[in-house]
FIKOLZA-1660 file (N, C-alpha, C; in steps of 0.1 Angstrom, whole numbers, plus 5000, padded with zeros to 4 digits):
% residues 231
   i   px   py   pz ch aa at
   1 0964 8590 3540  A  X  N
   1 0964 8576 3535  A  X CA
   1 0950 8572 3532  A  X  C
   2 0949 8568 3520  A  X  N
   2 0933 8563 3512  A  X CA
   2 0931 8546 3516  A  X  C
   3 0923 8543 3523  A  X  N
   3 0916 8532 3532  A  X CA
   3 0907 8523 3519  A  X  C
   4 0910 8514 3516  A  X  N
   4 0902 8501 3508  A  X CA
   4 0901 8487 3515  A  X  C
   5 0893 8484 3510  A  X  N
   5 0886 8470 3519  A  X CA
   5 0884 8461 3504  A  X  C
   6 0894 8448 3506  A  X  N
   6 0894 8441 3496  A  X CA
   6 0884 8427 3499  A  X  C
   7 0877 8425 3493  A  X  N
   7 0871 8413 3495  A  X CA
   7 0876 8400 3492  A  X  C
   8 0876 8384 3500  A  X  N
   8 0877 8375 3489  A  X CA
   8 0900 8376 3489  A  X  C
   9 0907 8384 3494  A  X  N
   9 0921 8390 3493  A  X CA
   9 0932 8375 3493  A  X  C
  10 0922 8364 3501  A  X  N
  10 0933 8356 3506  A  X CA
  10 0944 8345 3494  A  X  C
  11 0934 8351 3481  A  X  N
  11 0943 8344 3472  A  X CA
  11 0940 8348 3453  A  X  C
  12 0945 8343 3448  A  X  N
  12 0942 8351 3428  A  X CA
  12 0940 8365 3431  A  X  C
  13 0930 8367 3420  A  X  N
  13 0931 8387 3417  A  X CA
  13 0931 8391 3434  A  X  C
  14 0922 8387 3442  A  X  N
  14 0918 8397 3456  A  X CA
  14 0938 8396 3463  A  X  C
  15 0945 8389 3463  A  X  N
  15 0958 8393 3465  A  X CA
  15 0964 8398 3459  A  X  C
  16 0964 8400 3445  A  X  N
  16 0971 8407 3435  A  X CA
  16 0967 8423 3435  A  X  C
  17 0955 8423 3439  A  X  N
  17 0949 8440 3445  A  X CA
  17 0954 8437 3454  A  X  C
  18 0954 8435 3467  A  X  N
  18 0956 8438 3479  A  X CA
  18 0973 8441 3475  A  X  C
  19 0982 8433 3470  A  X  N
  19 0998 8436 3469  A  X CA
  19 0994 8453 3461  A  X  C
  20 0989 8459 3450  A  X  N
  20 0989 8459 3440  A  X CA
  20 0985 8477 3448  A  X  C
  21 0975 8479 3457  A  X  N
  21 0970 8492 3463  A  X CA
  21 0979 8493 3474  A  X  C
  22 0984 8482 3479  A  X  N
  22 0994 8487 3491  A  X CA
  22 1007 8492 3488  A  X  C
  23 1009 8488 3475  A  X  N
  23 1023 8497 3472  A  X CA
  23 1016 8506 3464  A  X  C
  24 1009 8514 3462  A  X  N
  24 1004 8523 3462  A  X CA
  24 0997 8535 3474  A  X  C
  25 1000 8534 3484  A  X  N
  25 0999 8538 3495  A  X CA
  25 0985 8535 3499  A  X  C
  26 0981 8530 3499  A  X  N
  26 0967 8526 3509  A  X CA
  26 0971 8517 3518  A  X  C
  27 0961 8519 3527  A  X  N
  27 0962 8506 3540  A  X CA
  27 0950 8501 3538  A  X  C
  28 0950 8487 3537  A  X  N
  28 0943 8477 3531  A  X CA
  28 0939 8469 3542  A  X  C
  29 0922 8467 3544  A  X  N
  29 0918 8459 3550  A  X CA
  29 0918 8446 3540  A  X  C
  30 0919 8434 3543  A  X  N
  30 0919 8420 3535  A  X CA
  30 0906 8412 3542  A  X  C
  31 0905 8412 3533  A  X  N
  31 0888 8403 3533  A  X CA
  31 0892 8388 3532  A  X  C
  32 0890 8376 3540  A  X  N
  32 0887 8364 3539  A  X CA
  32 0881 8358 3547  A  X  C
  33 0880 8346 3539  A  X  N
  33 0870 8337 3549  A  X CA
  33 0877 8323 3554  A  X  C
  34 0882 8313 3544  A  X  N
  34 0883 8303 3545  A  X CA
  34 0899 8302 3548  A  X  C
  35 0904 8310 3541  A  X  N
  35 0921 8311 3541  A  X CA
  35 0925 8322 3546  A  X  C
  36 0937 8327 3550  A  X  N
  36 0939 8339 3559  A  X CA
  36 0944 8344 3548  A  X  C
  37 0944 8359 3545  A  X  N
  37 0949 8369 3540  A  X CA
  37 0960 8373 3544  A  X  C
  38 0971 8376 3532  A  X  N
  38 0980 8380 3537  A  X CA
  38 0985 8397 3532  A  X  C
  39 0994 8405 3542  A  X  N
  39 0993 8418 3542  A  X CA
  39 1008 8423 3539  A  X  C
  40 1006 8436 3525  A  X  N
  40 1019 8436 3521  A  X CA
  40 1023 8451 3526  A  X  C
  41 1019 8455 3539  A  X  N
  41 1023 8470 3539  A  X CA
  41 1009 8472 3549  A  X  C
  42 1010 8485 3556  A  X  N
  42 1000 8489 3564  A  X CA
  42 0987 8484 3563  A  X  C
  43 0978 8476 3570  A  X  N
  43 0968 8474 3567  A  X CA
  43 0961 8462 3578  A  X  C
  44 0947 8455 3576  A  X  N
  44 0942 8446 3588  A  X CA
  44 0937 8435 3579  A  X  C
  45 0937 8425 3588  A  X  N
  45 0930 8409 3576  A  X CA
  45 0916 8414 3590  A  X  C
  46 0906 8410 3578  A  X  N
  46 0889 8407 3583  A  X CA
  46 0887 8399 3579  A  X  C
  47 0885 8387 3589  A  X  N
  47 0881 8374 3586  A  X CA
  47 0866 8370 3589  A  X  C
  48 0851 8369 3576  A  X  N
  48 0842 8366 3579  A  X CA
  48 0836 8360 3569  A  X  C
  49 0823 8354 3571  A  X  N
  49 0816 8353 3556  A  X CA
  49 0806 8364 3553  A  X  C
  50 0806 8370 3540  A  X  N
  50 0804 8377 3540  A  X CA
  50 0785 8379 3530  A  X  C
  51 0785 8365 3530  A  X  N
  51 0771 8366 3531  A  X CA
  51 0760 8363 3539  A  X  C
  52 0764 8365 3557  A  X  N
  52 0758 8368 3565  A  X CA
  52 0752 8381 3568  A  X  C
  53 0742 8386 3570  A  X  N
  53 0743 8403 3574  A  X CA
  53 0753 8402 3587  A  X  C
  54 0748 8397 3598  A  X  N
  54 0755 8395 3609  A  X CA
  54 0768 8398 3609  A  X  C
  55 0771 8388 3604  A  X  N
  55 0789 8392 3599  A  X CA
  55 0798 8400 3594  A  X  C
  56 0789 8406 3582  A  X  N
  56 0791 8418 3576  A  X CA
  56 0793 8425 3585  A  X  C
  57 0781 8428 3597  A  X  N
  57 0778 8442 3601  A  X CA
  57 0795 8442 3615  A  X  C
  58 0796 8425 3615  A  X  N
  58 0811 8428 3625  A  X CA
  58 0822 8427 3618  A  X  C
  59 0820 8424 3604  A  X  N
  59 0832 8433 3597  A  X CA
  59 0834 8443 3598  A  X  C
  60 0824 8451 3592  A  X  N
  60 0827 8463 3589  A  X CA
  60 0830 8474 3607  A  X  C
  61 0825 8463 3618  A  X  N
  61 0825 8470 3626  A  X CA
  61 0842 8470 3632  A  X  C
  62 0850 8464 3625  A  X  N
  62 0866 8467 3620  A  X CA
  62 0871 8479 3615  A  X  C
  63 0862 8485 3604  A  X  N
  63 0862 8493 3596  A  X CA
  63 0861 8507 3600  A  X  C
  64 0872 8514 3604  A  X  N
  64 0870 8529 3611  A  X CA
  64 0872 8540 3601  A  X  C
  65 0879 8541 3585  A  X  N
  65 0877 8549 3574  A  X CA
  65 0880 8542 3564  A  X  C
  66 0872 8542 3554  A  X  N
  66 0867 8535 3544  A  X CA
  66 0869 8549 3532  A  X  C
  67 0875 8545 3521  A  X  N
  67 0874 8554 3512  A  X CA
  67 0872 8547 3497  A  X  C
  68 0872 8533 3498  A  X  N
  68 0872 8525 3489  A  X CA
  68 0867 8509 3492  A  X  C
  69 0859 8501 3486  A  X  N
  69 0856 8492 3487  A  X CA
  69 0852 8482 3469  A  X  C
  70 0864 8470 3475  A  X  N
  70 0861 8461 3461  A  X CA
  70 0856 8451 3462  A  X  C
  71 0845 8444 3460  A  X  N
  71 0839 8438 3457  A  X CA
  71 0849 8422 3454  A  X  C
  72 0852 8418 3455  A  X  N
  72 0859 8406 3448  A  X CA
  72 0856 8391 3451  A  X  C
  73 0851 8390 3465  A  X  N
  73 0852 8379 3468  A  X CA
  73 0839 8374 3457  A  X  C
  74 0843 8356 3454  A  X  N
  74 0834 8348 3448  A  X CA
  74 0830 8334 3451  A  X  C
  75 0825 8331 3444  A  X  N
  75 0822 8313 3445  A  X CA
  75 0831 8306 3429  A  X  C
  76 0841 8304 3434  A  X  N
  76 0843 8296 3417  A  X CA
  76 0838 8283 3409  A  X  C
  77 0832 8287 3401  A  X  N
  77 0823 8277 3395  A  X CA
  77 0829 8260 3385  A  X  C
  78 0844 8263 3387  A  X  N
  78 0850 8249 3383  A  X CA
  78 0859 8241 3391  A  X  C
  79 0857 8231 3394  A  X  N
  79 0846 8226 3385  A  X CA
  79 0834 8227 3393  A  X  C
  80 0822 8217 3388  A  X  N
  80 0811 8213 3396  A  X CA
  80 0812 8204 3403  A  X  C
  81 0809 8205 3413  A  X  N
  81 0801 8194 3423  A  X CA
  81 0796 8186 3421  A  X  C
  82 0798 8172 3420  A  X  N
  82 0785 8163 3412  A  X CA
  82 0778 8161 3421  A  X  C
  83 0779 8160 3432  A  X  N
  83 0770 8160 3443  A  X CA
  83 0760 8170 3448  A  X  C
  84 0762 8180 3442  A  X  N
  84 0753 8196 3445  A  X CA
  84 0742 8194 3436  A  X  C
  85 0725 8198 3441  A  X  N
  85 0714 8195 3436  A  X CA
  85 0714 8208 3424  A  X  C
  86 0706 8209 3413  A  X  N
  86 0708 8220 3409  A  X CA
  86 0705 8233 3418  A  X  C
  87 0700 8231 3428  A  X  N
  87 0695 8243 3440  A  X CA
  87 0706 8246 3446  A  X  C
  88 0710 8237 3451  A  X  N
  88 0724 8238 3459  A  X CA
  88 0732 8245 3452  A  X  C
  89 0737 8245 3437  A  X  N
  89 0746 8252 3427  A  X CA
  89 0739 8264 3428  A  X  C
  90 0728 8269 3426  A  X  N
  90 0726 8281 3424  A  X CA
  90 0727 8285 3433  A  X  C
  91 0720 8282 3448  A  X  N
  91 0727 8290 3457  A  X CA
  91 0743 8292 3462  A  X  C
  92 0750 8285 3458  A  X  N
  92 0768 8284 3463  A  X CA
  92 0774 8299 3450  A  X  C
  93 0763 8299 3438  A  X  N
  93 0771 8304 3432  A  X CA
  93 0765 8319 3434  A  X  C
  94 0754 8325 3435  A  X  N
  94 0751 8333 3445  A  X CA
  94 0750 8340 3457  A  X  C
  95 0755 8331 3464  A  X  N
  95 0753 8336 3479  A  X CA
  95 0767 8348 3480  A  X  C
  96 0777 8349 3474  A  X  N
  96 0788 8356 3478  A  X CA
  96 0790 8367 3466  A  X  C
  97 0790 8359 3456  A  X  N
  97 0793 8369 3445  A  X CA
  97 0780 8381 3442  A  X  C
  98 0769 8379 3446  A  X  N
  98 0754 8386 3449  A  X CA
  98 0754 8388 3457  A  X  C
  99 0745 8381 3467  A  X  N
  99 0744 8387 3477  A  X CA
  99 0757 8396 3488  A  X  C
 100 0768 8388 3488  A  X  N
 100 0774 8389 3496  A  X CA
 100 0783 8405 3486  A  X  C
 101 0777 8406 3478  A  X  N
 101 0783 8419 3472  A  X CA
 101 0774 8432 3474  A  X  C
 102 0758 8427 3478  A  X  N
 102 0750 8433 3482  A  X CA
 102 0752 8440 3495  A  X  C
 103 0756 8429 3503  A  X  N
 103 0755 8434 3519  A  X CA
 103 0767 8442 3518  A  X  C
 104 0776 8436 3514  A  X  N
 104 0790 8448 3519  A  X CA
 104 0788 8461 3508  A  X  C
 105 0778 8460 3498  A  X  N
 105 0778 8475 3495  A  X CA
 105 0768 8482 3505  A  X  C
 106 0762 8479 3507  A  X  N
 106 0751 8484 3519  A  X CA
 106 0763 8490 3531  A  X  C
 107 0769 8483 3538  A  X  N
 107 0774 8488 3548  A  X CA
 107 0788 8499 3543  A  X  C
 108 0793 8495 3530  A  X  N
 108 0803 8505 3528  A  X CA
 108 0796 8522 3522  A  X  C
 109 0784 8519 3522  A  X  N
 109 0773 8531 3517  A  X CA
 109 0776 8540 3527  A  X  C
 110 0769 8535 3538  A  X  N
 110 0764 8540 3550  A  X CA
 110 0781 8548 3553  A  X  C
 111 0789 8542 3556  A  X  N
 111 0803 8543 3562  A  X CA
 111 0808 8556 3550  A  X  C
 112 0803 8554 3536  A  X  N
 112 0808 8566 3528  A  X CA
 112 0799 8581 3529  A  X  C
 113 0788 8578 3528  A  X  N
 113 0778 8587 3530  A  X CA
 113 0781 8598 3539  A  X  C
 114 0785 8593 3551  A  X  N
 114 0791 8598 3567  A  X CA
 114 0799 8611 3561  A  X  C
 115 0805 8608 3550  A  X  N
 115 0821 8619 3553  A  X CA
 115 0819 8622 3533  A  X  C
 116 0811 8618 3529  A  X  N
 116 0800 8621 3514  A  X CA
 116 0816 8622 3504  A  X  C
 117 0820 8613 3503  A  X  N
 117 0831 8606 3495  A  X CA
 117 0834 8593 3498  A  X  C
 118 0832 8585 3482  A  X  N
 118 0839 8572 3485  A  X CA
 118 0838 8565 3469  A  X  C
 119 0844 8551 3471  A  X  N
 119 0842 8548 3457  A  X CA
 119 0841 8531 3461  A  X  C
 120 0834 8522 3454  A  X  N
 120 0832 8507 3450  A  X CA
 120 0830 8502 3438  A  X  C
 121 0842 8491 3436  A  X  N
 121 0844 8485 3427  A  X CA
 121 0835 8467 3423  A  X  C
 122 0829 8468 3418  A  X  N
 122 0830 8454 3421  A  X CA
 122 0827 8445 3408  A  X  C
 123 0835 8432 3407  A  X  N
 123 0846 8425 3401  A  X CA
 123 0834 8418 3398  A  X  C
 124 0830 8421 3382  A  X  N
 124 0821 8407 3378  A  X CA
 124 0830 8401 3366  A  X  C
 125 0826 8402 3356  A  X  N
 125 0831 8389 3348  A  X CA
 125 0819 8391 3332  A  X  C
 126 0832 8388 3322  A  X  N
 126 0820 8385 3309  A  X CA
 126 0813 8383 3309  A  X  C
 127 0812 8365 3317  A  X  N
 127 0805 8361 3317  A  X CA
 127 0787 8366 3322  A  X  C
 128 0789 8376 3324  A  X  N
 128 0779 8385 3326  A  X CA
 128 0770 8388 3314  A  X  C
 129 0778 8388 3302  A  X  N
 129 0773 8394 3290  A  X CA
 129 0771 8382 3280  A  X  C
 130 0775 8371 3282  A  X  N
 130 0778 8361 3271  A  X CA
 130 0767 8350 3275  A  X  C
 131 0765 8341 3267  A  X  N
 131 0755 8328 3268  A  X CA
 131 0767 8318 3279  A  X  C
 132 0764 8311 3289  A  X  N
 132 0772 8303 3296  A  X CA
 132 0767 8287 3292  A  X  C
 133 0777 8279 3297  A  X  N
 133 0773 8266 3297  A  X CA
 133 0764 8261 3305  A  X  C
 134 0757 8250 3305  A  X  N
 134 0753 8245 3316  A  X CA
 134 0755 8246 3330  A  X  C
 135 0766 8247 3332  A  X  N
 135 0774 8245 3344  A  X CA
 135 0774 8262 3351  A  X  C
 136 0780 8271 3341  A  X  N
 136 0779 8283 3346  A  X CA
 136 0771 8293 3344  A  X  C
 137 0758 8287 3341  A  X  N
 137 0741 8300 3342  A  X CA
 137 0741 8300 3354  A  X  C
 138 0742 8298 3365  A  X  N
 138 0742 8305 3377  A  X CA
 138 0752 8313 3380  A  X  C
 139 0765 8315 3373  A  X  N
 139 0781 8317 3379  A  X CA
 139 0775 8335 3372  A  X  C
 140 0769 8332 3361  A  X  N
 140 0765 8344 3350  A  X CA
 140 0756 8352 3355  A  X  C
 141 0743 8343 3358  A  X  N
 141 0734 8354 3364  A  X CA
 141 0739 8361 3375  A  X  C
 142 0748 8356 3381  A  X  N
 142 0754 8361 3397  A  X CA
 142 0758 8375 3392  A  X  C
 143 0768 8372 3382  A  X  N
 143 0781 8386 3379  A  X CA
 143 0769 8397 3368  A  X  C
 144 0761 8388 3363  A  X  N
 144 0750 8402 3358  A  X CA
 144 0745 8412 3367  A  X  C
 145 0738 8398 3381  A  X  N
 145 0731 8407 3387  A  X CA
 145 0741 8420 3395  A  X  C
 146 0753 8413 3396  A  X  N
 146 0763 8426 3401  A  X CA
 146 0763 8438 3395  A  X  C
 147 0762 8434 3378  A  X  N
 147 0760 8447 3370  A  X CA
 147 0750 8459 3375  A  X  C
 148 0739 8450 3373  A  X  N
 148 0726 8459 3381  A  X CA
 148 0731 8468 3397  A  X  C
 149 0733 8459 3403  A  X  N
 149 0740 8467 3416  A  X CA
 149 0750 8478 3414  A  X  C
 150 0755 8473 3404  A  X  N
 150 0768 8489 3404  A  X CA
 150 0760 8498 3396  A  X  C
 151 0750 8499 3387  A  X  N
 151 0741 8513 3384  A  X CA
 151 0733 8515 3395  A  X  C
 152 0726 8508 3401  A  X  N
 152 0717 8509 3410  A  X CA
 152 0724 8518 3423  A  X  C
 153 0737 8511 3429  A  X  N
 153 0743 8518 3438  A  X CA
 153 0750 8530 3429  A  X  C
 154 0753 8534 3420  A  X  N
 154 0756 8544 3415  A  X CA
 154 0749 8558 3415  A  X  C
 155 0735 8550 3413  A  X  N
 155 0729 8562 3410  A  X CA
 155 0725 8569 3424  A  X  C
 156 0723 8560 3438  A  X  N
 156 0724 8566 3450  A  X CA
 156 0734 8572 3457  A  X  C
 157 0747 8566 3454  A  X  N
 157 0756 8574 3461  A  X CA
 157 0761 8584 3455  A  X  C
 158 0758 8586 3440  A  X  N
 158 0761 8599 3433  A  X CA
 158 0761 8614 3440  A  X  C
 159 0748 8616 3450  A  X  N
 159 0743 8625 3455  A  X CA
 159 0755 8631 3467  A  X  C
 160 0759 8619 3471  A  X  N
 160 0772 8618 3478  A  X CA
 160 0785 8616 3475  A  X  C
 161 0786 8621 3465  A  X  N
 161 0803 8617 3457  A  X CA
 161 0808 8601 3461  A  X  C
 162 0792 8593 3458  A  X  N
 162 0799 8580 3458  A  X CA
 162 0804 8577 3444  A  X  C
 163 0811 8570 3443  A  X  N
 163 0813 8564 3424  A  X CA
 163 0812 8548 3426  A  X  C
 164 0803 8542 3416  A  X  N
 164 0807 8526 3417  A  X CA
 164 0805 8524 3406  A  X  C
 165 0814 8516 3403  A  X  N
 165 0820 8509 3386  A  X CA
 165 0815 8493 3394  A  X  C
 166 0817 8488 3378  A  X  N
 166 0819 8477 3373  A  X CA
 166 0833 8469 3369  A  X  C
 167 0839 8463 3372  A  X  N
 167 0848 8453 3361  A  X CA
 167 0848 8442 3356  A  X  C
 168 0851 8442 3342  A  X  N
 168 0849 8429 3338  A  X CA
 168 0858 8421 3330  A  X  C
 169 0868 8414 3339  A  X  N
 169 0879 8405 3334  A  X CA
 169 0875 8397 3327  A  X  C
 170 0882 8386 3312  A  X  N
 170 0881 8375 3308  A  X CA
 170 0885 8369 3316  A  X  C
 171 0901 8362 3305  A  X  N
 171 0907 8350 3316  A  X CA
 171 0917 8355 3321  A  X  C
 172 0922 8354 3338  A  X  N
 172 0936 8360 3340  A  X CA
 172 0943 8349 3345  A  X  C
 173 0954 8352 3345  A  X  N
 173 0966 8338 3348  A  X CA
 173 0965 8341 3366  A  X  C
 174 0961 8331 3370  A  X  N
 174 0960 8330 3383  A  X CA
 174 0968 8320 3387  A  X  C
 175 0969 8319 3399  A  X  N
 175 0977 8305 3407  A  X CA
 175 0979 8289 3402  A  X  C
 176 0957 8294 3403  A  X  N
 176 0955 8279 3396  A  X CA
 176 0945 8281 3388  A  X  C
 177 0951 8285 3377  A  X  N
 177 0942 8282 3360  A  X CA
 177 0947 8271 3355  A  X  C
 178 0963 8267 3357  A  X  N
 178 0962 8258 3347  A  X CA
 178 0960 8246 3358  A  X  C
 179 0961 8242 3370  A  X  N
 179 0952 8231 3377  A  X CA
 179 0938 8233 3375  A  X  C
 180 0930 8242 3375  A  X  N
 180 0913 8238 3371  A  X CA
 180 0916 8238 3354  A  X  C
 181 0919 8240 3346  A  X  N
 181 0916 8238 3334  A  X CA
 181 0926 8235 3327  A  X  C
 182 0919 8217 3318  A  X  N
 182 0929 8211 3310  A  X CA
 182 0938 8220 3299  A  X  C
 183 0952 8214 3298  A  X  N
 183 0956 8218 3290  A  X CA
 183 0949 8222 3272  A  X  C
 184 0945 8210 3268  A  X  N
 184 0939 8216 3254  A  X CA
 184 0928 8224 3257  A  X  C
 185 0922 8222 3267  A  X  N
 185 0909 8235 3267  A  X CA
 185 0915 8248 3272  A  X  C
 186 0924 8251 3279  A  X  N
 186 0930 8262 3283  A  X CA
 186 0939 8271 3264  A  X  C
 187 0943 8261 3259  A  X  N
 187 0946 8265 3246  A  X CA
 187 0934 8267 3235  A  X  C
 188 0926 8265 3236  A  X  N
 188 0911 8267 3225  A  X CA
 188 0909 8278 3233  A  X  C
 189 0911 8281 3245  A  X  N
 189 0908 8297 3252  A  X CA
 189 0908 8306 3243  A  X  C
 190 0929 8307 3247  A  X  N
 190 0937 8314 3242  A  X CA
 190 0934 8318 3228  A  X  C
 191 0932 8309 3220  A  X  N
 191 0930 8308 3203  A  X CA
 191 0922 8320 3202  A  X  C
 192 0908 8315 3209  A  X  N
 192 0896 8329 3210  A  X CA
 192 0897 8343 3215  A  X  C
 193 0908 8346 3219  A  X  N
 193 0911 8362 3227  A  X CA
 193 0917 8365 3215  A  X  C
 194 0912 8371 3210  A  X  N
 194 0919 8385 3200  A  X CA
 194 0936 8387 3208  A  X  C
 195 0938 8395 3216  A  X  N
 195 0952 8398 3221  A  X CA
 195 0959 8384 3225  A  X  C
 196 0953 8369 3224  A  X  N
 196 0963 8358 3221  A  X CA
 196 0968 8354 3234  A  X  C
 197 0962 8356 3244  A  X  N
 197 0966 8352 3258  A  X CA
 197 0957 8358 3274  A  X  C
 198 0963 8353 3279  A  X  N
 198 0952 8357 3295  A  X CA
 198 0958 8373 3298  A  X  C
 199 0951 8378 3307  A  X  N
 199 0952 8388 3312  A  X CA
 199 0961 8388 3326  A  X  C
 200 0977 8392 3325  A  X  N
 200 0983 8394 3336  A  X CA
 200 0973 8400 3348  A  X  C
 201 0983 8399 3362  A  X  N
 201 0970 8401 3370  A  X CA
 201 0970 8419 3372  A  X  C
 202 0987 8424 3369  A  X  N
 202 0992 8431 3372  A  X CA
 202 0984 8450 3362  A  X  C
 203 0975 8440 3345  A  X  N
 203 0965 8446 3342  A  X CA
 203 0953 8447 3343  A  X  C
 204 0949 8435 3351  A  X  N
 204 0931 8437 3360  A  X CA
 204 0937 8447 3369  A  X  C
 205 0943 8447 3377  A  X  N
 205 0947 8452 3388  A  X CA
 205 0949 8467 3387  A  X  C
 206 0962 8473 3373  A  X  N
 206 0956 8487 3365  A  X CA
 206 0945 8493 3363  A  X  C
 207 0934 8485 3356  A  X  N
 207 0920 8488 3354  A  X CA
 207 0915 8490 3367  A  X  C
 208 0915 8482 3378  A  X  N
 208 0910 8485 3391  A  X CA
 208 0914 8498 3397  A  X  C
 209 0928 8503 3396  A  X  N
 209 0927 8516 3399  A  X CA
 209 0924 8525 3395  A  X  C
 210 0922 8527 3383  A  X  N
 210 0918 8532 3371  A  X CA
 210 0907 8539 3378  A  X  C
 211 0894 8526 3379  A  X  N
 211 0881 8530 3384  A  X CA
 211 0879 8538 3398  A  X  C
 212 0888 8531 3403  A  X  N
 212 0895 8537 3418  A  X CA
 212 0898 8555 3423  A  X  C
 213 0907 8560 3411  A  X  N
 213 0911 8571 3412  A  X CA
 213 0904 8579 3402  A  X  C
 214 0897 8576 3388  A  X  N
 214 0894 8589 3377  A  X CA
 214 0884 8591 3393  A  X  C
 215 0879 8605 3392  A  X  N
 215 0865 8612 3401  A  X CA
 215 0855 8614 3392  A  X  C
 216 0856 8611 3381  A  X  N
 216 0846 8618 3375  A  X CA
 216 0836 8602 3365  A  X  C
 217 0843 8591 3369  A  X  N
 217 0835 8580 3366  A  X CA
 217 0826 8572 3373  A  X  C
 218 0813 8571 3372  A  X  N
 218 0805 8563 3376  A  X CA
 218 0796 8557 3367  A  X  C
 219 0792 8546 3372  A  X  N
 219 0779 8535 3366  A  X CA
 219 0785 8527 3356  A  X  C
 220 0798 8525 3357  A  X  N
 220 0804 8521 3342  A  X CA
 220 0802 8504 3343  A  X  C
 221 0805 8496 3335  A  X  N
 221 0812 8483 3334  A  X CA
 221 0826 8484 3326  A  X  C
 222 0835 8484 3332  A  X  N
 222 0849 8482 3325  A  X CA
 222 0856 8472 3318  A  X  C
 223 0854 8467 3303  A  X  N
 223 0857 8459 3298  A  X CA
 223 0872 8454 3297  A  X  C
 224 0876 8444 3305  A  X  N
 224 0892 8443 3303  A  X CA
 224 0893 8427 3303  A  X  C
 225 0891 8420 3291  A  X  N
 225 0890 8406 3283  A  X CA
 225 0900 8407 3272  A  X  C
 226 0910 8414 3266  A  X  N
 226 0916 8412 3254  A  X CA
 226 0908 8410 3242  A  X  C
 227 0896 8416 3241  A  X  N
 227 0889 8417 3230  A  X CA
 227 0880 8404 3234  A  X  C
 228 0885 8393 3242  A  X  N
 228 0871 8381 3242  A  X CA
 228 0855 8386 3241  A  X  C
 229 0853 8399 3247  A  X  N
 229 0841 8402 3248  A  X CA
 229 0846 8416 3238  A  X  C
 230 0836 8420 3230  A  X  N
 230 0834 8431 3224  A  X CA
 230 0825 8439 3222  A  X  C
 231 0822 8452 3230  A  X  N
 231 0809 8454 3229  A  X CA
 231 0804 8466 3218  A  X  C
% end
């Protein structure tokens, strides 16, 4: 049985992987912080924040085989805070989706190295590639700098049959897309996606295994937007 550690699990895409690998035979560690994860088949909730090292390192000290690690947990950037300094915003929208993707790749390195097989995924976003609004140049720079991290960690754990991809969702129908985003602006979305609608979760979640199981992919960014981004 193949061991993944989902980050971020306790709700949207990170539970739609966590259901999505466990009926696929993995035992799933669930990553959260604020909300408790819930578990659909063999597996453990890890409750921490994850952009502490500290915490990390008693996460992962949960962690007895590791064959996969996703990246997912974030900061969501809608709306804003009117009360957050612009400092405060860039740090809330960095500290998890960066850093905290930093640290848990660090520790799921070390843990793959050990037995020199493993794979990480980790979940950025168009928004990586595109001009953002005001509001979301921090949300952007975060999921770019992720990019860098998945070649960078690519290219060291290569040596060790590590693989780490990229992915990069547009919009997916989540729990609550249509509570953060008005109706007419949720339809000027739609208008703009070539394929004419959001991304079930059930095909981010395809793509994730995708990157998960080929052996022979690494360093990639995986484009799965319905055409919104085209490269």
């Amino acid at each position: 049985m193949k061991h993944v550690f989902i980050t971020g699990a306790s709700q949207g895409l990170g539970l739609a992987l966590s259901q999505y690998f466990s009926e696929r035979g993995y035992f799933v560690y669930a990553g959260c912080f604020s909300k408790d994860a819930e578990l659909f088949g063999p597996g453990k909730v890890l409750r921490g924040d994850l952009s502490d090292e500290q915490c990390v390192a008693s996460v992962f000290s949960g962690i007895e085989t590791l064959d996969l690690l996703i990246n997912n947990a974030r900061f969501c950037p809608s709306p804003r805070d009117p009360e957050c300094s612009e400092s405060e915003w860039w740090d809330k929208n960095l500290v998890v989706s960066l850093k905290g993707t930093y640290l848990c790749s660090l520790a799921a390195m070390k843990l793959m190295k050990t037995r020199r097989q493993g794979a990480i995924i980790n979940i950025s976003s168009i928004r990586a590639r595109v001009a953002n609004d005001a509001a979301r140049i921090p949300y952007g720079a975060a999921k770019a700098g992720q990019l860098n991290l998945t070649v960078s960690f690519a290219a060291e754990g290569a040596p060790y049959n590590i693989r780490v991809n990229a992915l990069l969702p547009g919009v997916i129908e989540t729990e609550n897309l249509n509570a953060r985003v008005p109706p007419e602006r949720l339809a000027e979305v739609m208008r703009n996606i070539p394929l004419g609608r959001a991304a079930r979760m059930e095909e981010i979640c395809h793509a994730a295994f995708f990157l998960a199981e080929n052996t022979y992919t690494t360093g990639i960014a995986l484009n799965c937007s319905g055409g919104l981004l085209m490269d």
